[in-house]
N, C-alpha and C positions, 0 to 999 in steps of 0.2 A: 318448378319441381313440386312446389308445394298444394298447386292445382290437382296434379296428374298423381299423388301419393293419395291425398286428403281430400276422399271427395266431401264428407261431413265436415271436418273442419279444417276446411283450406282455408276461410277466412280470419279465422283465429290465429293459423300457424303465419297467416303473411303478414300479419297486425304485428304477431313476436318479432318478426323479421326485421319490421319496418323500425319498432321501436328500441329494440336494439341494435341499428345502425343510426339512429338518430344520437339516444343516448353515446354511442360510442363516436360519431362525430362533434357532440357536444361535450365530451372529456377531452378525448383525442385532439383534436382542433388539429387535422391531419394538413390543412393547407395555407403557408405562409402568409397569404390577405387574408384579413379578415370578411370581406365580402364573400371571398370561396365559402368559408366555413359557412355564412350565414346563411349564402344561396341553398348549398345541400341540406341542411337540415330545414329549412323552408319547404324544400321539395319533396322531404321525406313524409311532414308533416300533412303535407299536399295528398301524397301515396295514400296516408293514413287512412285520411279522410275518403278517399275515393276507395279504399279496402272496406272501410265501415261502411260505405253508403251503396255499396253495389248490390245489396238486396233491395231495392226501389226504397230506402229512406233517402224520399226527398229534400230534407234538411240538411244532409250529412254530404248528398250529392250537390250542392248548391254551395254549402260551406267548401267543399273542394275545388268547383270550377274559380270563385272567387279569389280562393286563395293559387288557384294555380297562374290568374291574372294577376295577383297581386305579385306571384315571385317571377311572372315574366319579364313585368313591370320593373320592376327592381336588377333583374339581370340584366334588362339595357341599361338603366340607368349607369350600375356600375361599368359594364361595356364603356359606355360611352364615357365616364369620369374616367377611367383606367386609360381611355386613348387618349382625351385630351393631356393628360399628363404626360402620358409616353411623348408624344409631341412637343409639349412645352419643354421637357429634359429633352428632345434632340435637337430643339432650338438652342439652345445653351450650347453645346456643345458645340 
């Protein structure tokens, strides 16, 4: 929306966007694991980056892909810790 409103400052208005859903999944803390929470505001942070860097700053697009591997990285991880537990508790059982 904020594209197709804001042709001057759509990047600004999607920055607000971004950063008050960050802040407010960082109060909020909307999702029982802690991993949920960590991964979306990772991701949002990710967004940021790639909102700020979409006018050819090479730095800011670099800093985004990086961090977008670092939170893929981390969503398997936890993927993969969250199953093996789920398994280890239906072995118990």
């Amino acid at each position: 929306m904020a594209a197709e409103l804001f042709n001057e400052s759509q990047q600004i208005v999607q920055a607000i966007i971004v950063i008050f859903s960050i802040a407010g999944h960082l109060i909020v803390r909307p999702y029982e694991d802690r991993a949920g929470n960590i991964v979306v505001v990772l991701f949002g942070i990710c967004e940021l980056f790639g909102i700020l860097g979409a006018q050819e700053n090479e730095a800011l697009q670099w800093i985004h892909v990086l961090l977008l591997m670092l939170a893929l990285v981390l969503l398997c991880f936890f993927g993969v810790k969250s199953t093996i537990s789920e398994v280890k508790h239906q072995k118990e059982q």
